[in-house]
KOLLUMLUM-850457 format. One record per residue (C-alpha): x, y, z; residue number from 1. Coordinates in Angstrom, 1 decimal, m for minus. Layout:
KOLLUMLUM-850457
{atom {X, Y, Z}, NUM}
...
end
This chain:
KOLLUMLUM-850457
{atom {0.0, 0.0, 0.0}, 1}
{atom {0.9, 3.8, m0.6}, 2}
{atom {2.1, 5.5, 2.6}, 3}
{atom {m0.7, 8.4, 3.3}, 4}
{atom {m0.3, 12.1, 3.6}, 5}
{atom {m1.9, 12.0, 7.3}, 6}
{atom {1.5, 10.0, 8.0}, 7}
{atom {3.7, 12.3, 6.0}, 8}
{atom {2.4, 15.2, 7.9}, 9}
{atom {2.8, 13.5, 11.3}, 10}
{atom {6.3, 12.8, 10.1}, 11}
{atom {7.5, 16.3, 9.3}, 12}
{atom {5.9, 17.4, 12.2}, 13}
{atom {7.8, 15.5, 14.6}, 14}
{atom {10.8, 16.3, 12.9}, 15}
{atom {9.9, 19.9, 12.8}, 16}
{atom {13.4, 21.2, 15.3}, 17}
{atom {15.6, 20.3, 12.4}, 18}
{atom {16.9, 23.0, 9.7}, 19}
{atom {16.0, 21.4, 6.2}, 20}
{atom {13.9, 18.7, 6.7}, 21}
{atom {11.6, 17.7, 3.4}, 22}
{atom {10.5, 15.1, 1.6}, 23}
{atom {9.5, 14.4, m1.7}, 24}
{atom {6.9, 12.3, m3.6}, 25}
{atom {7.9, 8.7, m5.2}, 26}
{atom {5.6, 6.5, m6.7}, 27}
{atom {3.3, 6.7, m3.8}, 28}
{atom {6.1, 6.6, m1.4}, 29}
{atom {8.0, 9.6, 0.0}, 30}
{atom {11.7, 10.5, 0.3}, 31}
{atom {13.0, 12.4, 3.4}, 32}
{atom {15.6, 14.9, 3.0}, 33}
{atom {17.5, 16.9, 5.5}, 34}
{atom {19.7, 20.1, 4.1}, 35}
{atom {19.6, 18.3, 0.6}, 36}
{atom {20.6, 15.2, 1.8}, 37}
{atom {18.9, 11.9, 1.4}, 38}
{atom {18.5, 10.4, 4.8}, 39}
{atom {15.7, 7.8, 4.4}, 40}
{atom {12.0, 7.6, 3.1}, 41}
{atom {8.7, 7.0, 4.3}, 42}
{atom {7.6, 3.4, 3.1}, 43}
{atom {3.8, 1.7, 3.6}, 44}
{atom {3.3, 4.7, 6.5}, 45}
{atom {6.3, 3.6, 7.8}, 46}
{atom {9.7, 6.0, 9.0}, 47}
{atom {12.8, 4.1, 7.4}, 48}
{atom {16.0, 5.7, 7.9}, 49}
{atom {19.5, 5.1, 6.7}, 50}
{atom {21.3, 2.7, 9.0}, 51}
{atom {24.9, 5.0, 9.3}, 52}
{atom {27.5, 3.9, 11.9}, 53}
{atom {26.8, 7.0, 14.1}, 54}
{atom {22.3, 6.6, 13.9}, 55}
{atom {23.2, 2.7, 14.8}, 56}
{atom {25.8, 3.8, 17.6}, 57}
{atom {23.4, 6.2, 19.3}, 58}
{atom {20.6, 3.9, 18.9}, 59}
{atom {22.7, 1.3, 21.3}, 60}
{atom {24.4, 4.0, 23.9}, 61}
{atom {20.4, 4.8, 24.5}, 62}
{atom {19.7, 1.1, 25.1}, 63}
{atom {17.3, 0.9, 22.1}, 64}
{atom {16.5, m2.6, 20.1}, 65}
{atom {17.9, m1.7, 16.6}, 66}
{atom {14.6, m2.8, 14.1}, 67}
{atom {15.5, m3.1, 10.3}, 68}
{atom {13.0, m3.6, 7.6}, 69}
{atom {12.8, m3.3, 3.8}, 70}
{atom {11.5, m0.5, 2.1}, 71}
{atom {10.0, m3.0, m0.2}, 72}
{atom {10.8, m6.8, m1.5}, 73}
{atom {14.7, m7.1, m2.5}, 74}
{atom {15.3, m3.6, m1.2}, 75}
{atom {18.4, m3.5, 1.4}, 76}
{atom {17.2, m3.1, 4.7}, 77}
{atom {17.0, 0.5, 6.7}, 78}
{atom {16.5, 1.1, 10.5}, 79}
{atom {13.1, 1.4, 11.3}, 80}
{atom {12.0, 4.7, 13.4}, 81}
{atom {9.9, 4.9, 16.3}, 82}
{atom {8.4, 8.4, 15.0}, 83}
{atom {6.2, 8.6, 18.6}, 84}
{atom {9.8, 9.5, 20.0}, 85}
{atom {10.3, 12.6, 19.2}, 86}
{atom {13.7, 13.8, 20.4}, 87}
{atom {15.6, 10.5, 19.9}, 88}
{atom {14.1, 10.4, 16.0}, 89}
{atom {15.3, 13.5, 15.8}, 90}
{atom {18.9, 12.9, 17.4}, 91}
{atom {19.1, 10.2, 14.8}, 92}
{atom {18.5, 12.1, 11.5}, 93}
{atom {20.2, 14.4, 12.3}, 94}
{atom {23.3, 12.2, 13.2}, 95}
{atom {22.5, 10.4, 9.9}, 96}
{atom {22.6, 13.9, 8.3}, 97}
{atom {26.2, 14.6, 9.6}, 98}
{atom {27.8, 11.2, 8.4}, 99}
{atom {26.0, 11.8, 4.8}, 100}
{atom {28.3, 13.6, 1.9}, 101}
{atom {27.2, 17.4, 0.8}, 102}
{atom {25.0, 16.7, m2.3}, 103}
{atom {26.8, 17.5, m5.7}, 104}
{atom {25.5, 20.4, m7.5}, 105}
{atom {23.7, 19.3, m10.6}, 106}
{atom {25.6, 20.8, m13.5}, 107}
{atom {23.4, 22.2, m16.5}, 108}
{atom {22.4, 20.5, m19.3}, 109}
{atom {24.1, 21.1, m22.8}, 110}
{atom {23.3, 18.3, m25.1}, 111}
{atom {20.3, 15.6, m25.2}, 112}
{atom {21.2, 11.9, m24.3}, 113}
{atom {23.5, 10.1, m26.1}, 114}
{atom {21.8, 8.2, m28.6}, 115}
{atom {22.4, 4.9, m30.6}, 116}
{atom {24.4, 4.7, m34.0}, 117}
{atom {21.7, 4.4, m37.1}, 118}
{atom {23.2, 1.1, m37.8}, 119}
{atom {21.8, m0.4, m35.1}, 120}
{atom {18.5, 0.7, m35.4}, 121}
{atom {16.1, m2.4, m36.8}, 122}
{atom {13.1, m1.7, m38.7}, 123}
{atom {10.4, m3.4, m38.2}, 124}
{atom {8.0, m2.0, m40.7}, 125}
{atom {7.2, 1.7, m42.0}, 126}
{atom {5.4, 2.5, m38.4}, 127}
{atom {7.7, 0.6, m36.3}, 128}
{atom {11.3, 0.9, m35.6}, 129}
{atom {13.2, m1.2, m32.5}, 130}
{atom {15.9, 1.7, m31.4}, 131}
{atom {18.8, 0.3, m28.9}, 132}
{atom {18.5, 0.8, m25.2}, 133}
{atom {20.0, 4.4, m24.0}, 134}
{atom {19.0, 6.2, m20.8}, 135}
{atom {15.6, 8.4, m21.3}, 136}
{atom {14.4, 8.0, m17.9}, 137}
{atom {11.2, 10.7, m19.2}, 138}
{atom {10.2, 8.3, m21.7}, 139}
{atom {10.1, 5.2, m20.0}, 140}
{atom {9.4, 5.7, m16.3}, 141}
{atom {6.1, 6.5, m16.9}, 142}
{atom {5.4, 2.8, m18.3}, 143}
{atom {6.6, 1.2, m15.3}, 144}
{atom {4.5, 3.4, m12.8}, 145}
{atom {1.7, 1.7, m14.0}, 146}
{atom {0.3, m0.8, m12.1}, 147}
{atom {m1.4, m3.3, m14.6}, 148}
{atom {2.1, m3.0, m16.7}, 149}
{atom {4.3, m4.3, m13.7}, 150}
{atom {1.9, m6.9, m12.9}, 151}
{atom {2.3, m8.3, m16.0}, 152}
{atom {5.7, m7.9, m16.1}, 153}
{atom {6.6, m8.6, m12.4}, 154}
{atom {3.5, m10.0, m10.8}, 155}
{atom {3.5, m7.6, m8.6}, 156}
{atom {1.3, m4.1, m8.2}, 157}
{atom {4.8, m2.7, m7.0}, 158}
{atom {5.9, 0.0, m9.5}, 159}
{atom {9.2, 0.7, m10.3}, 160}
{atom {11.6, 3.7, m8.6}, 161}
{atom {14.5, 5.1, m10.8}, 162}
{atom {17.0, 2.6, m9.4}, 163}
{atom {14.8, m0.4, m10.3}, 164}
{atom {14.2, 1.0, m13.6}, 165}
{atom {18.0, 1.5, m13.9}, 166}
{atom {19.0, m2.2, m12.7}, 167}
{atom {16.8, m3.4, m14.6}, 168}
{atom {17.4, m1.8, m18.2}, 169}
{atom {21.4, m2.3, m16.8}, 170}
{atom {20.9, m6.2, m16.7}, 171}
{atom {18.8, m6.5, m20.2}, 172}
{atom {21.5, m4.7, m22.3}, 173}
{atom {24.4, m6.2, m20.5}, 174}
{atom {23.2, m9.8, m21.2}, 175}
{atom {21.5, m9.5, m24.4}, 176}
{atom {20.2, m6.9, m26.7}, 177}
{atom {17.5, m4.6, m25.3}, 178}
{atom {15.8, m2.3, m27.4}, 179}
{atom {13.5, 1.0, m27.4}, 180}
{atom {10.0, 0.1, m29.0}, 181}
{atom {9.4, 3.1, m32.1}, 182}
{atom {5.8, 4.0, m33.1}, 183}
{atom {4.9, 6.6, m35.6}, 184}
{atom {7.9, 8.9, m34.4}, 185}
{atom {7.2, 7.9, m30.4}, 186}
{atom {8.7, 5.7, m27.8}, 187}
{atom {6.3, 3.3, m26.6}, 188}
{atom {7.3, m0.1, m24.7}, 189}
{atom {10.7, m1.8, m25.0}, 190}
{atom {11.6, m5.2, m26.2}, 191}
{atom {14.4, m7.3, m25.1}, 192}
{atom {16.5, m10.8, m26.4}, 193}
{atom {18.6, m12.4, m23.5}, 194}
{atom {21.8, m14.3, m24.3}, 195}
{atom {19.7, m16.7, m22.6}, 196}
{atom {17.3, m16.7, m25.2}, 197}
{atom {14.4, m15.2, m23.1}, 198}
{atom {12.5, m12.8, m25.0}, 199}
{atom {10.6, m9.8, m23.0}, 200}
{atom {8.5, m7.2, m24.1}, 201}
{atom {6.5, m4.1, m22.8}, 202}
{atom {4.2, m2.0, m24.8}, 203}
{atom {2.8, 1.3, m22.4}, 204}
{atom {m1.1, 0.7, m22.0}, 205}
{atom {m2.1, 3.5, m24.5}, 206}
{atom {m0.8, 1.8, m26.7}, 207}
{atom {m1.5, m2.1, m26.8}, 208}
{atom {m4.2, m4.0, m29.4}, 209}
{atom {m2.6, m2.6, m32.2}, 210}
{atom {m0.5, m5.4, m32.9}, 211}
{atom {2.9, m3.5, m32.1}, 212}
{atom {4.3, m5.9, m29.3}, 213}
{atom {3.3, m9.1, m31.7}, 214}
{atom {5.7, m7.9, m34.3}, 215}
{atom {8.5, m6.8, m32.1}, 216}
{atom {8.4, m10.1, m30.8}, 217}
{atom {8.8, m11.0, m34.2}, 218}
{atom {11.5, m9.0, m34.9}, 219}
{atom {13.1, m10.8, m31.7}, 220}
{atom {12.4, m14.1, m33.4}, 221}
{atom {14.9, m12.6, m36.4}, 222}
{atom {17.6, m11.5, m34.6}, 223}
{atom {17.6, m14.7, m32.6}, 224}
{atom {17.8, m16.7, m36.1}, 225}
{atom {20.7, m14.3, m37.2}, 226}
{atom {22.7, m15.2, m33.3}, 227}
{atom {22.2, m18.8, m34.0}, 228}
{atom {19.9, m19.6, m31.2}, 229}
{atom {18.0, m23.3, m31.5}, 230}
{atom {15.0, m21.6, m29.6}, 231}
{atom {13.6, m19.4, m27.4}, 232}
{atom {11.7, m18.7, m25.0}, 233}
{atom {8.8, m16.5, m22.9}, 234}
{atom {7.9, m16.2, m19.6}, 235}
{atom {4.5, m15.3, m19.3}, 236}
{atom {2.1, m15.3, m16.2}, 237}
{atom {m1.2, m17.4, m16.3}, 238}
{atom {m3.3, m14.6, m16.0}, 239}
{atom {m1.8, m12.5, m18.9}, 240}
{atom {m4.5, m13.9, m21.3}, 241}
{atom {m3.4, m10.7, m24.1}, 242}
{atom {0.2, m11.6, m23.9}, 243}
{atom {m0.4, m15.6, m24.3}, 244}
{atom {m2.2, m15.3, m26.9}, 245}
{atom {0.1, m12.7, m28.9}, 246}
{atom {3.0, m15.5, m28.9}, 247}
{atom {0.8, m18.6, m29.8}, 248}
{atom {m0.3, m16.6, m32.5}, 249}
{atom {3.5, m16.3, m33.5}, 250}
{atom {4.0, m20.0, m33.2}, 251}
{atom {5.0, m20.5, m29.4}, 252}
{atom {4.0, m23.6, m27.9}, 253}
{atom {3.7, m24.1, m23.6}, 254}
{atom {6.6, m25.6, m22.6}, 255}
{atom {5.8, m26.4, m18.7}, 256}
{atom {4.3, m23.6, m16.1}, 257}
{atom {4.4, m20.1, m17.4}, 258}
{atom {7.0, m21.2, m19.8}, 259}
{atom {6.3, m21.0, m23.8}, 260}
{atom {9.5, m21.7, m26.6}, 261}
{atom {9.7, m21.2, m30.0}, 262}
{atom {12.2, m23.8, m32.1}, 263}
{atom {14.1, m22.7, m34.8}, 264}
{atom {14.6, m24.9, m36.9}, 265}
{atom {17.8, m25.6, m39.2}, 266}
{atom {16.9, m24.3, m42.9}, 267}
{atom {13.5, m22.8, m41.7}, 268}
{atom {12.1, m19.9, m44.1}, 269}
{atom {11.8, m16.4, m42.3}, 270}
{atom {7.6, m16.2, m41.7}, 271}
{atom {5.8, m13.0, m42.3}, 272}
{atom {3.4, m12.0, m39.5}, 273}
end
């Protein structure tokens, strides 16, 4: 669940003494700054702070059970804040504060990101183009802060923060190829093709049932001929009816739980779809 702003409030409140205390919407979640720097966040109405040497060593000289809990699943653990105590809550930002580096001045933008030789653009048709992976953090956050897209990606409601967004697009074109899905001029979903042979896609909502993610997929299918690969292979949960049905349309066949593979076979002609 999403931490509520009753809780925020209650939060800044108690921490109300100390110079340069904020906090900042995430996803549903808050981050909690003091004098610019990030000292720990407020997660499912709960006060998580970082666990420093000094906010762990005053914790013990004042006799107090150190508590730590994840922000969220796979998350590293954080000390866990008994906001009712005012004073020692206090006492522990702001020793967290004090350990914490001064925050590095964002320099100014001069040039747009960095992006991707033409060569290595693949074009799917004249509406579709599969452009490779470079950070754009504006166009493709906003397709994994919604719900029903991490679900079917994740099965989870959880959506993503920067940093998952980051690991994650990290580990796709590290261990495979990992492209930007084109349509009409506009960046839409992604598609990816691990060395494992795993192929993943994501088309944002706005976008899906016109048949863009079926022939990215087929695209995948194409590159995976041209790296050699015997066959490959989807993971796709039971409930994702659409996306089941997009690859036994393209030939897929259920290979055990939420697995489905495609064989490519020696001397096969390329299909049109």
């Amino acid at each position: 669940m999403a931490s509520s702003k009753e809780f925020l409030e209650f939060v800044l409140d108690q921490l109300s003494r100390i110079e340069g205390i904020s906090a900042r919407a995430m996803m549903g979640e808050y981050v909690l700054y003091c004098r610019g720097k990030v000292v720990g966040g407020i997660y499912d109405d709960r006060l998580l702070l970082k666990p420093t040497p000094g906010a762990l060593k005053l914790m013990a000289e004042e006799g107090r059970s150190i508590e730590a809990q994840q922000p969220y699943k796979g998350a590293k653990e954080m000390l866990a804040a008994d906001v009712d105590d005012r004073e020692l809550t206090c006492r522990v930002v702001e020793a967290i504060a004090a350990e914490l580096p001064e925050p590095k001045r964002k320099k100014a933008k001069t040039e747009p990101p960095e992006k991707p030789e033409a060569a290595r653009i693949r074009t799917v048709d004249e509406e579709i183009r599969l452009i490779p992976y470079y950070r754009n953090d504006e166009a493709s956050l906003p397709w994994y802060q919604d719900p029903d897209v991490c679900r079917q990606v994740d099965n989870t409601d959880r959506v993503y923060d920067l940093g998952t967004l980051h690991r994650m697009y990290d580990f796709l074109s590290t261990h495979g190829e990992c492209y930007y899905i084109e349509y009409r001029g506009e960046l839409v979903g992604d598609v990816s093709l691990r060395d494992s042979a795993k192929i993943a896609i994501v088309v944002s909502k706005e976008y899906q049932n016109r048949h863009i993610g079926r022939k990215c997929a087929a695209e995948m299918l194409k590159l995976a001929r041209e790296k050699g690969f015997g066959a490959v292979k989807a993971n796709i949960y039971s409930f994702n009816e659409q996306s089941k049905r997009m690859f036994l349309s393209l030939g897929f066949s259920p290979a055990g739980g939420d697995w489905y593979e495609y064989k490519l076979t020696d001397g096969e002609s390329e299909k049109t779809w």
